[in-house]
Backbone as XML, in Angstrom:
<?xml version="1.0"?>
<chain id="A" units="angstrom">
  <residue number="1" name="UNK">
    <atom name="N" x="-2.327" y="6.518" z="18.531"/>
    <atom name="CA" x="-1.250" y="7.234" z="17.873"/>
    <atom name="C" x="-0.917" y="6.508" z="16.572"/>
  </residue>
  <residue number="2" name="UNK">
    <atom name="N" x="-1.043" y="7.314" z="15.397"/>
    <atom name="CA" x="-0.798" y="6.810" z="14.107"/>
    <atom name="C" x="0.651" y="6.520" z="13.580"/>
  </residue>
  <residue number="3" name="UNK">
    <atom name="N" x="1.466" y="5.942" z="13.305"/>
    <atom name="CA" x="2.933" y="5.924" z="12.894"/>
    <atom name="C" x="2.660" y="6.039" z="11.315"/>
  </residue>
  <residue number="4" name="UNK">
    <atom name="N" x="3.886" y="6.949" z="11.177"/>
    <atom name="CA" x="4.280" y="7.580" z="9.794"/>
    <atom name="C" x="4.534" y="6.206" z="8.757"/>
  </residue>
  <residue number="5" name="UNK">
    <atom name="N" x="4.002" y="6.059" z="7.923"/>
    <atom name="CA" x="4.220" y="5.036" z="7.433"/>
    <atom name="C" x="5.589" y="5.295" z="6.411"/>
  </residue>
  <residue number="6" name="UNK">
    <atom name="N" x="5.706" y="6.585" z="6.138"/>
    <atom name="CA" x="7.420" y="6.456" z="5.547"/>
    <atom name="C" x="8.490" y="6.123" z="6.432"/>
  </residue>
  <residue number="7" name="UNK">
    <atom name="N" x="8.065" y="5.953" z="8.139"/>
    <atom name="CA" x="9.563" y="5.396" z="8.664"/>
    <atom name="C" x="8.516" y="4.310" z="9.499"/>
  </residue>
  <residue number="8" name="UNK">
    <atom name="N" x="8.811" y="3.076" z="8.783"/>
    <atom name="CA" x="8.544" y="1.772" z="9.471"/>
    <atom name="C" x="8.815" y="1.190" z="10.668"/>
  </residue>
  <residue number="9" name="UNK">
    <atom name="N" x="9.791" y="1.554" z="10.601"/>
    <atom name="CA" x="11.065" y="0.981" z="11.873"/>
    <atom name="C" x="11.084" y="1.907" z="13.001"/>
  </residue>
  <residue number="10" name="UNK">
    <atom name="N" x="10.523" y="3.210" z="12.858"/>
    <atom name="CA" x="10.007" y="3.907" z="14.417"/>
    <atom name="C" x="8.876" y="2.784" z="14.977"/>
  </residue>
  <residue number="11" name="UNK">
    <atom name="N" x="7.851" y="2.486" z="14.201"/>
    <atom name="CA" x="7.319" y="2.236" z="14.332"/>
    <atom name="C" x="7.071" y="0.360" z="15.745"/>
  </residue>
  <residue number="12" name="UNK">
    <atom name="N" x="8.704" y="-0.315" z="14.463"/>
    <atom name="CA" x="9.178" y="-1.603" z="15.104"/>
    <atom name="C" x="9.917" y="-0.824" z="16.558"/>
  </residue>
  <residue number="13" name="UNK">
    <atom name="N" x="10.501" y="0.416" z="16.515"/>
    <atom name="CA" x="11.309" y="0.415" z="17.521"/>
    <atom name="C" x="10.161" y="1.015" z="18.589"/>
  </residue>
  <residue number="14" name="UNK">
    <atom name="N" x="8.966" y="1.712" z="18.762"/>
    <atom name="CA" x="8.362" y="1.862" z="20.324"/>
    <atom name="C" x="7.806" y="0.172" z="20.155"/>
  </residue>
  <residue number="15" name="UNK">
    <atom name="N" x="6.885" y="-0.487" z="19.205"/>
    <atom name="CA" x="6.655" y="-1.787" z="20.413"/>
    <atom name="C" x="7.111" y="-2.958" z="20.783"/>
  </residue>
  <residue number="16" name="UNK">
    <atom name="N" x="8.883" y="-2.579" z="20.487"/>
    <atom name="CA" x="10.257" y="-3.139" z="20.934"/>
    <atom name="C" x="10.357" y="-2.917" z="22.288"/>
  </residue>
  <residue number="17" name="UNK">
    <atom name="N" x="10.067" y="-1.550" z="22.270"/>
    <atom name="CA" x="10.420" y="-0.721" z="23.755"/>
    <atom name="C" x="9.168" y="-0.788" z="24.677"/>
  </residue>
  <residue number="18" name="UNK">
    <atom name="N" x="8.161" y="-0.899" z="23.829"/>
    <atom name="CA" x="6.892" y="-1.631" z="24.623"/>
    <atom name="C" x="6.773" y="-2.721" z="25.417"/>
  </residue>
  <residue number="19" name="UNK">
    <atom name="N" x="7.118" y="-4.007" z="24.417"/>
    <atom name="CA" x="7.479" y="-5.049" z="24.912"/>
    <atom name="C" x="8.592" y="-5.200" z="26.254"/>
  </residue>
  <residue number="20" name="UNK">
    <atom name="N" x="9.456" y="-4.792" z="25.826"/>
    <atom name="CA" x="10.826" y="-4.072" z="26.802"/>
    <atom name="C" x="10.109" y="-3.716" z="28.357"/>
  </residue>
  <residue number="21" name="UNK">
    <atom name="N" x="9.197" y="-2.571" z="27.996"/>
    <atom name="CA" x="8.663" y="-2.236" z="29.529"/>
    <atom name="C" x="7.499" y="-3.010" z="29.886"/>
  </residue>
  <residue number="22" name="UNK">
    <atom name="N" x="6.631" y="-4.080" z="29.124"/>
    <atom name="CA" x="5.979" y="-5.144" z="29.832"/>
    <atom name="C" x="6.780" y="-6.421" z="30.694"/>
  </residue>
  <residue number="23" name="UNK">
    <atom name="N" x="7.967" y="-6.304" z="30.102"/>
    <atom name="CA" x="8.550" y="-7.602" z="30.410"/>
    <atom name="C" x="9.272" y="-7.023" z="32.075"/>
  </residue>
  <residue number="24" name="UNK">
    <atom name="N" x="9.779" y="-5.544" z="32.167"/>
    <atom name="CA" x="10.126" y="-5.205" z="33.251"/>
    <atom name="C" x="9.082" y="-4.734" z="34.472"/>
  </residue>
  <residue number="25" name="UNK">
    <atom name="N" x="7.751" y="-4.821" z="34.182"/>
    <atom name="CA" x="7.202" y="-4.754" z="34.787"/>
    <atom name="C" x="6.957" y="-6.407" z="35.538"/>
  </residue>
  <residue number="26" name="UNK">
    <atom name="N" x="7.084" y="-7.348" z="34.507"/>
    <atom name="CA" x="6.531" y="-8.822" z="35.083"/>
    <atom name="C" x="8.128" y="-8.819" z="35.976"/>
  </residue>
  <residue number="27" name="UNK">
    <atom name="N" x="9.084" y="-8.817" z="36.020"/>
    <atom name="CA" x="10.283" y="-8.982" z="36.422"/>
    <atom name="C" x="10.310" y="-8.398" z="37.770"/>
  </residue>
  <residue number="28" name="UNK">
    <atom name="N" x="9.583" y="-7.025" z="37.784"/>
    <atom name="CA" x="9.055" y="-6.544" z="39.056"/>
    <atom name="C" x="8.439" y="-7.252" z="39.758"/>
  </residue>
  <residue number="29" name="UNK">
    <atom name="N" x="7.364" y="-7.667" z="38.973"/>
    <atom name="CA" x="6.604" y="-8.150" z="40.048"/>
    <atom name="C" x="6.463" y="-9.588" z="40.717"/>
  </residue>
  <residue number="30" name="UNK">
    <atom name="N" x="7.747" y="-10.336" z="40.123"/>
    <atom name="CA" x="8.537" y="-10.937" z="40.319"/>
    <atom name="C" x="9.556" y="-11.097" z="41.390"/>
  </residue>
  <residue number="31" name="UNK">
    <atom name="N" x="9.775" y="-9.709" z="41.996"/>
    <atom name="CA" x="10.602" y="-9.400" z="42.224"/>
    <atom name="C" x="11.128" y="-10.456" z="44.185"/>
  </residue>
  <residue number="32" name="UNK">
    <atom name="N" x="10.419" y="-10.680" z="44.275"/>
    <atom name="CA" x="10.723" y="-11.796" z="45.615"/>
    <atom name="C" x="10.805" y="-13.152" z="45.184"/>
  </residue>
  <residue number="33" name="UNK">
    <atom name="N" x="11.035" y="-12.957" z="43.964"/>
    <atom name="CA" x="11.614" y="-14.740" z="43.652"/>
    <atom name="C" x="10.913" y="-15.879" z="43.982"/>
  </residue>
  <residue number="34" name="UNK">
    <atom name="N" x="9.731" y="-15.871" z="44.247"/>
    <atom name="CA" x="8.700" y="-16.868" z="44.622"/>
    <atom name="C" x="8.743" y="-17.991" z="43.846"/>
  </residue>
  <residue number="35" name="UNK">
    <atom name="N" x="9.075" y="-19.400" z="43.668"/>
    <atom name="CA" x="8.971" y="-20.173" z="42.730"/>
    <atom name="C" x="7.870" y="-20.977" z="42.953"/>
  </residue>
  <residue number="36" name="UNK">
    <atom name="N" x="7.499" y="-21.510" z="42.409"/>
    <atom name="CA" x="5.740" y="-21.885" z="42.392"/>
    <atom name="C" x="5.861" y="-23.497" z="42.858"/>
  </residue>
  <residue number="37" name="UNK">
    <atom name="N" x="4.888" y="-23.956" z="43.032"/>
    <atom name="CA" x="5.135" y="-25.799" z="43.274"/>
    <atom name="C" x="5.350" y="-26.331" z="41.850"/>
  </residue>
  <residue number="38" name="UNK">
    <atom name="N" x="5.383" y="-25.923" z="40.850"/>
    <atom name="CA" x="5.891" y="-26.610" z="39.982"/>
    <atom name="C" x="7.229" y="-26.835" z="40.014"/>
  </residue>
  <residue number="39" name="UNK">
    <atom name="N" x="8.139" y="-25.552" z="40.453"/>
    <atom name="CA" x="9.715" y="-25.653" z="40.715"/>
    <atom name="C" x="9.820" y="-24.441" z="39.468"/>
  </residue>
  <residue number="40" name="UNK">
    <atom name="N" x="9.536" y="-23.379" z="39.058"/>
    <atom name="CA" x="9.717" y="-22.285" z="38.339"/>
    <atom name="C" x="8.911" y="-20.732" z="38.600"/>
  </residue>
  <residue number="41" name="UNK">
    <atom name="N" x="9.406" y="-20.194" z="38.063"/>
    <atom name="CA" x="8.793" y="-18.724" z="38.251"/>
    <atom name="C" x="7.445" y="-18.720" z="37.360"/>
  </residue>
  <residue number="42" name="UNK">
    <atom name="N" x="6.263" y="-18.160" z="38.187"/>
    <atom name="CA" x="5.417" y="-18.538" z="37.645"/>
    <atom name="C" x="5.426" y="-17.146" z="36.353"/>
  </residue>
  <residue number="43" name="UNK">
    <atom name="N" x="6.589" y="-16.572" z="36.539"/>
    <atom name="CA" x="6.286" y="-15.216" z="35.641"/>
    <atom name="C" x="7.382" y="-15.204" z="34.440"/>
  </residue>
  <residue number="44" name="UNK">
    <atom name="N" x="7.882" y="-16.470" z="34.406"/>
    <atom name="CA" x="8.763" y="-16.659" z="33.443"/>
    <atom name="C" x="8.716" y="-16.538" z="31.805"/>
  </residue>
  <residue number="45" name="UNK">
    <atom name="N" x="7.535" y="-17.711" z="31.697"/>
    <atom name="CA" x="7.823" y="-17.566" z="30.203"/>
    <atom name="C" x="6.731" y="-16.756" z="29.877"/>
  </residue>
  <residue number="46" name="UNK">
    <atom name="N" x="6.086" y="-15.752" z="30.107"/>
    <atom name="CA" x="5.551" y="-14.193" z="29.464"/>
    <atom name="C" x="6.801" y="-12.956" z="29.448"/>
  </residue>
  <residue number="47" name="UNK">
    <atom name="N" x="7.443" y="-13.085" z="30.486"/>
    <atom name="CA" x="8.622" y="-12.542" z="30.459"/>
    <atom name="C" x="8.835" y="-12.651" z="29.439"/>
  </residue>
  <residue number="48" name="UNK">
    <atom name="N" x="9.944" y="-14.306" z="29.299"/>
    <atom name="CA" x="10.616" y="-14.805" z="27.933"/>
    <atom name="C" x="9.932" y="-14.375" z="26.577"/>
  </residue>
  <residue number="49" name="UNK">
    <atom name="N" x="8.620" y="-14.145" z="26.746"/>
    <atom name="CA" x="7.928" y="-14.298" z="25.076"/>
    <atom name="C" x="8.485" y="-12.816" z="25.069"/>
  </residue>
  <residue number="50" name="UNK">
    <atom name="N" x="7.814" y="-12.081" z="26.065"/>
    <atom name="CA" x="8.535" y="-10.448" z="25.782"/>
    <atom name="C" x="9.452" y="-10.069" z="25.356"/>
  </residue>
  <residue number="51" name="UNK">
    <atom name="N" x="10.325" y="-10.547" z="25.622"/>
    <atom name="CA" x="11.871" y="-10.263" z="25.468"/>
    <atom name="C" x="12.243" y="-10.156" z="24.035"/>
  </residue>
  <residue number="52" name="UNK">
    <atom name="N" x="11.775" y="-11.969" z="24.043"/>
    <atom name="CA" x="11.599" y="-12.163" z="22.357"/>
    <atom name="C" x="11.400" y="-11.798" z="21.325"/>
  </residue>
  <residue number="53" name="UNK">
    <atom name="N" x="9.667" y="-11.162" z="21.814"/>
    <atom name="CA" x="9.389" y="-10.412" z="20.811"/>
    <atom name="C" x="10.409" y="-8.724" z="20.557"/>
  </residue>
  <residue number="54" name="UNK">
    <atom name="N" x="10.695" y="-8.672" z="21.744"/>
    <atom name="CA" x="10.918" y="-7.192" z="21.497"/>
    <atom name="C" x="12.455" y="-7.234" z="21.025"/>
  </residue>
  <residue number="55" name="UNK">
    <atom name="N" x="12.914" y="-8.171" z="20.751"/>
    <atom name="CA" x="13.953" y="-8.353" z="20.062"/>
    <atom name="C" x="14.016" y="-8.536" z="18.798"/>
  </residue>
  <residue number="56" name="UNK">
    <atom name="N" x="12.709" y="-9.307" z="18.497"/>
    <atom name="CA" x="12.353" y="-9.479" z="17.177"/>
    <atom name="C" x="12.444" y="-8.201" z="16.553"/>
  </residue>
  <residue number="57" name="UNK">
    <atom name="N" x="11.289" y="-7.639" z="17.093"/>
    <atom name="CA" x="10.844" y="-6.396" z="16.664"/>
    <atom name="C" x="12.256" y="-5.341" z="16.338"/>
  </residue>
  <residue number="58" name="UNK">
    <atom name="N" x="13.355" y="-5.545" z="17.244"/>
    <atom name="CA" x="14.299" y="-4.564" z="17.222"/>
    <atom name="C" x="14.976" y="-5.613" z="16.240"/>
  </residue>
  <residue number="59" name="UNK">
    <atom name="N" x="15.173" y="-6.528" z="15.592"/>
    <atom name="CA" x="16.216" y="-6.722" z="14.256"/>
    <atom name="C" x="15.675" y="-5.974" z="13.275"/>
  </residue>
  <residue number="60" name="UNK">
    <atom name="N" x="13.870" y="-6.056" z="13.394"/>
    <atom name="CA" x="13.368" y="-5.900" z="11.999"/>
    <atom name="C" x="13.484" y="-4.635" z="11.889"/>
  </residue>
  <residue number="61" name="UNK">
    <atom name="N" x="13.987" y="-3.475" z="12.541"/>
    <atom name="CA" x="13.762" y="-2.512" z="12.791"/>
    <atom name="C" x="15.107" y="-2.089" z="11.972"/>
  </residue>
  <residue number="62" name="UNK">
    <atom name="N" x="16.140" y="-2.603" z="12.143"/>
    <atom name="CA" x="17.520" y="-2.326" z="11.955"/>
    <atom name="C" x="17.205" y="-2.797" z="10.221"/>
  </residue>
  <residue number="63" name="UNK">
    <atom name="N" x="16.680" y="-4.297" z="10.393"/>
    <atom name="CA" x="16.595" y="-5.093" z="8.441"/>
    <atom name="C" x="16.035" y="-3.922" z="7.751"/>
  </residue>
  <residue number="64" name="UNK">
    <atom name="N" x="14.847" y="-2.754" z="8.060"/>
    <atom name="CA" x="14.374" y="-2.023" z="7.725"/>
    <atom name="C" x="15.095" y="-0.778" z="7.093"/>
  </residue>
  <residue number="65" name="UNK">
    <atom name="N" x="15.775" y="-0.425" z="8.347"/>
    <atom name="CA" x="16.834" y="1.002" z="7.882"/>
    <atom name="C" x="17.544" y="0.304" z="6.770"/>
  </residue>
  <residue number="66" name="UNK">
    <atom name="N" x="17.804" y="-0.858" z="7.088"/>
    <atom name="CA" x="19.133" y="-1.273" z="6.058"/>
    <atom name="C" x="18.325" y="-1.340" z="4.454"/>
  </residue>
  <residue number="67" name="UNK">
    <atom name="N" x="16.989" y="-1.210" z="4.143"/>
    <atom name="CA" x="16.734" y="-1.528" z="3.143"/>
    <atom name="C" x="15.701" y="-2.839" z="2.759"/>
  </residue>
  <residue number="68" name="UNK">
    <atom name="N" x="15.311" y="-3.466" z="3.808"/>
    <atom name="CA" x="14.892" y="-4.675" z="4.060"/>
    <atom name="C" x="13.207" y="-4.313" z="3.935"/>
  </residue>
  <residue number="69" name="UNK">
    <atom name="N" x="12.594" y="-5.050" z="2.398"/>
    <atom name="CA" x="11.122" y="-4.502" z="2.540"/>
    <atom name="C" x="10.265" y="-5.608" z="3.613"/>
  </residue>
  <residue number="70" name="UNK">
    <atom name="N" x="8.755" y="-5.367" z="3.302"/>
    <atom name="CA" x="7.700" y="-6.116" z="3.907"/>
    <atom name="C" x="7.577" y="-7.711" z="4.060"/>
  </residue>
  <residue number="71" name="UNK">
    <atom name="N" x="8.005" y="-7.733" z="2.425"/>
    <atom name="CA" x="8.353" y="-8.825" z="2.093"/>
    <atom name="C" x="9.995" y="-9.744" z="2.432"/>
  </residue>
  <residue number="72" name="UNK">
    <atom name="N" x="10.473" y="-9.059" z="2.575"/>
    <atom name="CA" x="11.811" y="-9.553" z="3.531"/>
    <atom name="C" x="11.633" y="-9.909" z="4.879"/>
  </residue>
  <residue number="73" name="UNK">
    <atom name="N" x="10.988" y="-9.397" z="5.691"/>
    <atom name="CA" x="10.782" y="-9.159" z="7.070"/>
    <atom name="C" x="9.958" y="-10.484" z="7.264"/>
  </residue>
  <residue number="74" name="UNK">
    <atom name="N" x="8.644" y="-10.844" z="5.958"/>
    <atom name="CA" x="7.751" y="-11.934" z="6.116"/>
    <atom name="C" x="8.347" y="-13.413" z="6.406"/>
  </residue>
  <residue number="75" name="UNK">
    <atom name="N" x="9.906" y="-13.187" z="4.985"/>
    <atom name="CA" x="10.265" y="-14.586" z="5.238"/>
    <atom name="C" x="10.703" y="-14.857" z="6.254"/>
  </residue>
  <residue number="76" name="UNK">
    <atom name="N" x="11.435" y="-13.830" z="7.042"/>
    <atom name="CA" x="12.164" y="-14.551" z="8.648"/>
    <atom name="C" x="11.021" y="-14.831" z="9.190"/>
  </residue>
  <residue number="77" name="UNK">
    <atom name="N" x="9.902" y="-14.613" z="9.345"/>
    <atom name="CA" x="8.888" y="-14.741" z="10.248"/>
    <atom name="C" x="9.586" y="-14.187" z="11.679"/>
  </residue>
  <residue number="78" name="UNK">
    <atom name="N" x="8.899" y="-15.350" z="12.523"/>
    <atom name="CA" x="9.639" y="-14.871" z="13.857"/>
    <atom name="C" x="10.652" y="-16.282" z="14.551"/>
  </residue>
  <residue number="79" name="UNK">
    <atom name="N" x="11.405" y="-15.755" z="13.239"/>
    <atom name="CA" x="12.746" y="-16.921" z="13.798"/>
    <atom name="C" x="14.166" y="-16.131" z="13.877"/>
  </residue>
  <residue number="80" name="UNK">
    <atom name="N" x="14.367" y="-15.705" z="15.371"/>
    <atom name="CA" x="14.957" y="-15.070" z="15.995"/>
    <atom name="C" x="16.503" y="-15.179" z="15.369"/>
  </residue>
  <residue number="81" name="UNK">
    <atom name="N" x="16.541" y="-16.163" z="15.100"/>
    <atom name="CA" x="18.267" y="-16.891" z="14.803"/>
    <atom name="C" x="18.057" y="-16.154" z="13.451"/>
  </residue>
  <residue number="82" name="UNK">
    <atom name="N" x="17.605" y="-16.175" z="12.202"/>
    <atom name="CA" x="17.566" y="-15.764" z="11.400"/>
    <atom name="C" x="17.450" y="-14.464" z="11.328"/>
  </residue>
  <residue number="83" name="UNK">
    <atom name="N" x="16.695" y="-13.839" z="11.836"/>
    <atom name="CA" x="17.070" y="-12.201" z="11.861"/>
    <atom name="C" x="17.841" y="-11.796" z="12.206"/>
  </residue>
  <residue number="84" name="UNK">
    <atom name="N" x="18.317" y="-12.394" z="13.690"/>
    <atom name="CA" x="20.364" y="-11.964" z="13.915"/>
    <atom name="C" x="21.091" y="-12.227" z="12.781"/>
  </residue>
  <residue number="85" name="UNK">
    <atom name="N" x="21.114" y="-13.137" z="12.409"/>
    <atom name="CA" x="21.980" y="-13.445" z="11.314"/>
    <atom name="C" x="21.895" y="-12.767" z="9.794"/>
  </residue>
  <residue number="86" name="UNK">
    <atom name="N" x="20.744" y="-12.214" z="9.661"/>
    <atom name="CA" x="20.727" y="-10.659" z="8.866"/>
    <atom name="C" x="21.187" y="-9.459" z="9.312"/>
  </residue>
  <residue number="87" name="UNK">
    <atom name="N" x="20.758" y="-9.423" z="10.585"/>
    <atom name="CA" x="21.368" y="-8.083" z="11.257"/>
    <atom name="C" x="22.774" y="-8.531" z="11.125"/>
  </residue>
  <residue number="88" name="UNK">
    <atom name="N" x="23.321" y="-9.389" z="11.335"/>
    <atom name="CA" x="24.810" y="-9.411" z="12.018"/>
    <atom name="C" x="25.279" y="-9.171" z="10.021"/>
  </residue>
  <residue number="89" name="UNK">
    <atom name="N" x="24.694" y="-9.998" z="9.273"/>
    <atom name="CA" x="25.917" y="-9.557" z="8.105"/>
    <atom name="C" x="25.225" y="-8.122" z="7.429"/>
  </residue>
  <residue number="90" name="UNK">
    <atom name="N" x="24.339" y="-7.492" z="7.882"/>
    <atom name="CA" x="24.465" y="-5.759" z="7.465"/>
    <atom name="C" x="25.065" y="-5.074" z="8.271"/>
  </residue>
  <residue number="91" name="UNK">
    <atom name="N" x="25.181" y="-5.431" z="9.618"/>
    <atom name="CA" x="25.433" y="-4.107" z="10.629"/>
    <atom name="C" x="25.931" y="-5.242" z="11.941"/>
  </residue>
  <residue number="92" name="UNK">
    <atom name="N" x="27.207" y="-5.758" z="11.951"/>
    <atom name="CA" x="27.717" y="-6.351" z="12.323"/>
    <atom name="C" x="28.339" y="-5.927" z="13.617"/>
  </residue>
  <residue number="93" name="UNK">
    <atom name="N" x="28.917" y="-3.923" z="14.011"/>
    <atom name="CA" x="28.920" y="-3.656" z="15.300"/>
    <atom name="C" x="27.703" y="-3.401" z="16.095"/>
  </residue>
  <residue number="94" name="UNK">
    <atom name="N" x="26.520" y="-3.461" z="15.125"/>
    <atom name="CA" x="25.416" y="-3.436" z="15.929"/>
    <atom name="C" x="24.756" y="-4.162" z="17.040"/>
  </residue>
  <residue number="95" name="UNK">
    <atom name="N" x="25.219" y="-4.803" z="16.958"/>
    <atom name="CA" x="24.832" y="-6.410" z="17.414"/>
    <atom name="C" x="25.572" y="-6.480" z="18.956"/>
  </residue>
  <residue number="96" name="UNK">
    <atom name="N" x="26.901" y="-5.520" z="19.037"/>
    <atom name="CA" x="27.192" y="-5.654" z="20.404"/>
    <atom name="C" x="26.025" y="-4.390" z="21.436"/>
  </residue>
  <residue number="97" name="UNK">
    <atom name="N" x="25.624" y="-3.822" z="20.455"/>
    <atom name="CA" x="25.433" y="-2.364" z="21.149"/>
    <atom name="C" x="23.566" y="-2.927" z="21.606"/>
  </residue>
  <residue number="98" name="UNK">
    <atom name="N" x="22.829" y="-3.393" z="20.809"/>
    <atom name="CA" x="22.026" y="-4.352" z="21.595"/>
    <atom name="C" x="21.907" y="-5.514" z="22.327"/>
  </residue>
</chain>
């Protein structure tokens, strides 16, 4: 499936929601709480990266609508703190609603 390249941010928002439903699938299957002999879930940090990313993906999505080009999006890289902190000073009730 090709995404429209005049709306970018559909684009950030399904593999937000992608990410979103990989991470609830590991959470599933998770789901008896098994902790491993190390002393953690062995399904943890793929979870965690998921999450991450798909959070990422959902600031840049918002930096986007707001006006935010290619080149904006590059410098945050994927430093999570920094893209909230763009989202939060464009769209500041947004931030509760995700």
């Amino acid at each position: 499936m090709s995404e429209d390249p005049s709306y970018p941010e559909a684009g950030c928002v399904r593999l937000a929601e992608d990410f979103i439903d990989g991470a609830e699938l590991l959470a599933k299957e998770n789901d008896g709480g098994v902790v491993s002999e190390l002393g953690f879930f062995p399904l943890l940090f793929p979870f965690l990266f998921l999450i991450g990313h798909s959070l990422e993906l959902a600031y840049k999505a918002v930096l986007l609508v707001d006006g935010a080009t290619e080149n904006d999006l590059k410098r945050s890289g994927h430093d999570l703190v920094k893209c909230r902190r763009r989202v939060q000073a464009c769209r500041t009730s947004l931030l509760g609603e995700l």
